[in-house]
C-alpha positions as CSV (number, residue, x, y, z in Angstrom):
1,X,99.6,43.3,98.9
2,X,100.3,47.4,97.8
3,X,99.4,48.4,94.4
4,X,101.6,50.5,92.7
5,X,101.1,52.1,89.9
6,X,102.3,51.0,86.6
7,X,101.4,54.6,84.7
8,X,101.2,58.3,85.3
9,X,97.2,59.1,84.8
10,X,98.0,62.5,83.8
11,X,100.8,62.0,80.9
12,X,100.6,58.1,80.1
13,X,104.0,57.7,81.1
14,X,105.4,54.3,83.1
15,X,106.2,54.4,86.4
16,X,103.5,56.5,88.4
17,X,102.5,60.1,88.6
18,X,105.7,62.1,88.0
19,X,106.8,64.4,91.2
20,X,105.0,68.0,91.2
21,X,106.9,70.6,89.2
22,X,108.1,74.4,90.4
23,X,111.0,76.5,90.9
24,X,113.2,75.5,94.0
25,X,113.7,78.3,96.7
26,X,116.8,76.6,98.3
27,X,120.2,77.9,97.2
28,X,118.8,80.8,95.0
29,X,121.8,83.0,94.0
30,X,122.1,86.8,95.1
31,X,122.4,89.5,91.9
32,X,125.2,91.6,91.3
33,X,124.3,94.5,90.2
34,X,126.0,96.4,87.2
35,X,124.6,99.6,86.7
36,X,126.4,100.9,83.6
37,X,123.2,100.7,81.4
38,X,120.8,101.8,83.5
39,X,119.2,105.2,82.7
40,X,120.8,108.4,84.7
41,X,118.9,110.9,86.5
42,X,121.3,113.3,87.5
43,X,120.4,116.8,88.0
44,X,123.2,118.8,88.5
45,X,125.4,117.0,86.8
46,X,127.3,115.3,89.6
47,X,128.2,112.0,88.1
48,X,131.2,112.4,85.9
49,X,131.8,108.3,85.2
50,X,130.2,104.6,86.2
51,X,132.3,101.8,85.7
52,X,131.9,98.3,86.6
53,X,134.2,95.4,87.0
54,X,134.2,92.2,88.9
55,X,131.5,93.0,91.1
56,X,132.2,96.3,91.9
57,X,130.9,99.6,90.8
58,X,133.0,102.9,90.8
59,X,131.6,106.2,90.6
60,X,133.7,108.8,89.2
61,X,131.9,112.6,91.0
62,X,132.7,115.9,89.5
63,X,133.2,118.8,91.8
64,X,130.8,120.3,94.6
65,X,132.2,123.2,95.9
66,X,129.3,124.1,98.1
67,X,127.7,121.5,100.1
68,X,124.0,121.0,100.6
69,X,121.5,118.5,102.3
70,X,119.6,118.7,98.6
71,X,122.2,116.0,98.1
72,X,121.6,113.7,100.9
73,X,119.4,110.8,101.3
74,X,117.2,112.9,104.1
75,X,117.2,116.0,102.5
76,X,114.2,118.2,101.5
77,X,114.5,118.0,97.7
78,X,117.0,114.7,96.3
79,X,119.3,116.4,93.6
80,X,122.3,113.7,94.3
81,X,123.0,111.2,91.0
82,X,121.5,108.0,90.3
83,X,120.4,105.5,87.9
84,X,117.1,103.2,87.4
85,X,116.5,100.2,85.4
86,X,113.2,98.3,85.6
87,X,112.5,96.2,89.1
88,X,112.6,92.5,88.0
89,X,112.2,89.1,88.9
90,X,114.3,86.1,87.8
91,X,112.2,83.5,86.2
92,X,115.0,81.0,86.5
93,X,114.8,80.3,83.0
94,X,116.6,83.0,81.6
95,X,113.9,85.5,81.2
96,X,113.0,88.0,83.7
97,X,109.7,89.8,84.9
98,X,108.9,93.1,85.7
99,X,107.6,94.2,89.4
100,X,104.6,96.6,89.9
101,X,103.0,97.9,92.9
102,X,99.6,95.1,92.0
103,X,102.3,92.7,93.2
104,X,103.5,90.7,96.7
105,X,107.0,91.0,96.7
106,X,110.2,91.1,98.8
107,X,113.8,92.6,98.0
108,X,117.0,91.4,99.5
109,X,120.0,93.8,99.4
110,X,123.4,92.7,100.4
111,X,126.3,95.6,100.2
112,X,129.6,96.0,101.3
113,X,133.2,96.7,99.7
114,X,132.8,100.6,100.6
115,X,135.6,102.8,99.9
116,X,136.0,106.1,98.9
117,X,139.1,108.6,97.6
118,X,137.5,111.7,99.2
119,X,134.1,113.0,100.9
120,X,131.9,111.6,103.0
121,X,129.2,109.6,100.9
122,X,126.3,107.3,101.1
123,X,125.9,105.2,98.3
124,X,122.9,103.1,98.0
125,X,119.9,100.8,96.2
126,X,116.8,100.9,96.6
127,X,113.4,100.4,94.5
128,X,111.7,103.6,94.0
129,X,108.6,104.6,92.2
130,X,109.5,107.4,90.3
131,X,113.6,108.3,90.3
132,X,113.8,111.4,87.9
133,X,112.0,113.0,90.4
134,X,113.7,115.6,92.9
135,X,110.8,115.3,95.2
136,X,110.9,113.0,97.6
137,X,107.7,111.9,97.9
138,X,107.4,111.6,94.0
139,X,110.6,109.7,94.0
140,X,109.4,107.2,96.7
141,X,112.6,105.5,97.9
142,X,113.0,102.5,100.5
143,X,116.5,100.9,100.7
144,X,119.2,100.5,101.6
145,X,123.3,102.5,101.9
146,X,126.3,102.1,103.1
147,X,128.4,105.1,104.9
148,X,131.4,105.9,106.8
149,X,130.9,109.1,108.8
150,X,134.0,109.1,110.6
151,X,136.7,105.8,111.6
152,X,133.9,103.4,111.7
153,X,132.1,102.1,108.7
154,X,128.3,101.0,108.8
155,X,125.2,101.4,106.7
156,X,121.2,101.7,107.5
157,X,117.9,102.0,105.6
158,X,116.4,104.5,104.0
159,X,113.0,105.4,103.5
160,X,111.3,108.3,101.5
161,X,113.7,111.2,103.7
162,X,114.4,110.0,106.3
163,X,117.5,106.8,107.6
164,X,118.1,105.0,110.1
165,X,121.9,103.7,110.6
166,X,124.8,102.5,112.9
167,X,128.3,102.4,112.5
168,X,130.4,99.7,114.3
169,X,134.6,98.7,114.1
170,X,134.0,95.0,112.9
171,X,131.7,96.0,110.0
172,X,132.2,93.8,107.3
173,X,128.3,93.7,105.4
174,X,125.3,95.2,105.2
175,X,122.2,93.0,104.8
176,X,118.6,94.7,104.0
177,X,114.9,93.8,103.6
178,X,112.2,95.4,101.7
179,X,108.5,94.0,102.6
180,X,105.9,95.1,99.8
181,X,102.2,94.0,99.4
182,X,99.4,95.7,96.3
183,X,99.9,99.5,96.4
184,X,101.7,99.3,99.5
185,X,105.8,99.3,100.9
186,X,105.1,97.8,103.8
187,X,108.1,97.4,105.8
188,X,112.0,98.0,105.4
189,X,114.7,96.4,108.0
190,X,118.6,97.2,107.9
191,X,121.5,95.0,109.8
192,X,125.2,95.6,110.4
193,X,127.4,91.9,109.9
194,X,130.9,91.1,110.6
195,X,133.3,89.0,108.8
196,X,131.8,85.9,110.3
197,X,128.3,86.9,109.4
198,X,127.3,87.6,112.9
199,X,124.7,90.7,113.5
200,X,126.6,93.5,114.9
201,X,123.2,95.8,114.7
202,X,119.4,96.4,113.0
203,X,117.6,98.9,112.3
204,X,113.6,98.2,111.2
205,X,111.1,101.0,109.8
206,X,107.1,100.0,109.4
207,X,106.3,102.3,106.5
208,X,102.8,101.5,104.8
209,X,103.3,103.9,102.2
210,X,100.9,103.8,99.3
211,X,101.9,103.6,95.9
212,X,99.7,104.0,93.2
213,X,98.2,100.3,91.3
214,X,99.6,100.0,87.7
215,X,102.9,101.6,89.0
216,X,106.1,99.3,87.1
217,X,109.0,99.8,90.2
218,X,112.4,100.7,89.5
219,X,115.8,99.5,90.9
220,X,117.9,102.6,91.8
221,X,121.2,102.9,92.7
222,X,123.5,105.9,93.6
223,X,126.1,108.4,95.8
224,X,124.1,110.7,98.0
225,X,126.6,113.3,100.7
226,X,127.0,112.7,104.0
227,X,124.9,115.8,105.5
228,X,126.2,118.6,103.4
229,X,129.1,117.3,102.5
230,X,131.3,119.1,99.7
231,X,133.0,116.8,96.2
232,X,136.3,117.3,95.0
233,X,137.1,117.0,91.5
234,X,137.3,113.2,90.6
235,X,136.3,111.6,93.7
236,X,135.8,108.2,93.4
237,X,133.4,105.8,95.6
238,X,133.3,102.1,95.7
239,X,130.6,99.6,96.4
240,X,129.8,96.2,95.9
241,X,126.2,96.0,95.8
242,X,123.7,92.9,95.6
243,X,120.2,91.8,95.5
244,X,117.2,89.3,94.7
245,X,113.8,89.7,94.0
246,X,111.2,87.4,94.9
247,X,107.5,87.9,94.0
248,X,104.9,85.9,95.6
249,X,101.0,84.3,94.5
250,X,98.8,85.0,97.5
């Protein structure tokens, strides 16, 4: 005959050992992300307004009468606008921890809902180590953008400065991953979807950069130019921009 037990060892409790606890990893929720409070770095004072409503952020751009690569995403020196907040991860409790470079993590990015009134723009997320910085070594950036050079929209990754994209008719989404391990960013990958989900495209970049231990990570989002793209008075750029964070015990 079985023998089933009439009490959980552990807690006293009737009925037998309770079932093991821990957060579930099935249906976890993307992050929108609103980046109206997050702290501006912004060096030539390109960023006029940041609004954000419903999922989507608009960026308001004052003028740029003479265009420059210092204001895209593979230029020598990064003097396009952005703003950082603190790299977290959701607890699932309501509080939220902060990412360093001593951790395993992974960062999901999801973006699409590009549009824009005038130039040629990439906006973009990405975690960086040090955003106020101009340099872009300093600054340390792997993510993700999205960008419509000509008919066809598309998006790609980008790492320190230098991208990798592609552009393609039925674009509808760009998904990215971001692969980091102790005091290194390991690994980023970029992919093209259409409406139905289905991958038009990819892009992948093995990295290994080293980032120094102790270093808190920042989320950083933004408008860098297309090349050396000029900025009329008042352009506006739209994006829809998601993520999650996931850190891991290894």
């Amino acid at each position: 005959m079985p023998i089933f037990p009439c009490f959980d060892p552990t807690t006293g409790a009737s009925g037998g050992s309770a079932p093991s606890g821990g957060a579930s990893l099935s249906n976890i929720p993307l992050r929108s992300i609103d980046p109206t409070g997050f702290a501006v770095h912004d060096p030539d004072s390109l960023l006029k307004s940041t609004a954000y409503a419903a999922g989507t952020t608009t960026y308001t751009l004052n003028a740029l009468a003479v265009g420059s690569t210092n204001y895209a995403l593979n230029g020598s020196a990064h003097r396009f606008p952005r703003l950082s907040t603190d790299l977290t991860a959701d607890d699932g409790d309501g509080s939220f921890t902060a990412i360093t470079s001593d951790d395993y993590f992974v960062v999901y990015y999801r973006l699409r809902g590009y549009s824009t009134t005038g130039f040629n723009a990439r906006p973009f997320v990405a975690v960086a180590v040090d955003p106020a910085s101009t340099v872009p070594a300093t600054m340390a950036a792997h993510g993700t953008f999205l960008y419509k050079p000509a008919a066809n929209p598309g998006s790609g990754l980008w790492d320190v400065a230098s991208t990798l994209q592609a552009v393609n008719a039925s674009f509808d989404a760009g998904l990215s991953v971001a692969v980091y391990a102790p005091t290194r960013a390991i690994q980023v990958d970029s992919f093209q979807l259409d409406a139905s989900g289905v991958c038009l495209n990819g892009q992948n970049r093995f990295t290994n950069d080293t980032i120094a231990a102790g270093t808190t990570m920042k989320l950083v989002v933004g408008v860098a130019t297309e090349g050396s793209a000029t900025i009329a008075q008042d352009d506006q750029i739209t994006i829809d921009m998601q993520y999650q964070v996931f850190k891991l015990t290894i």
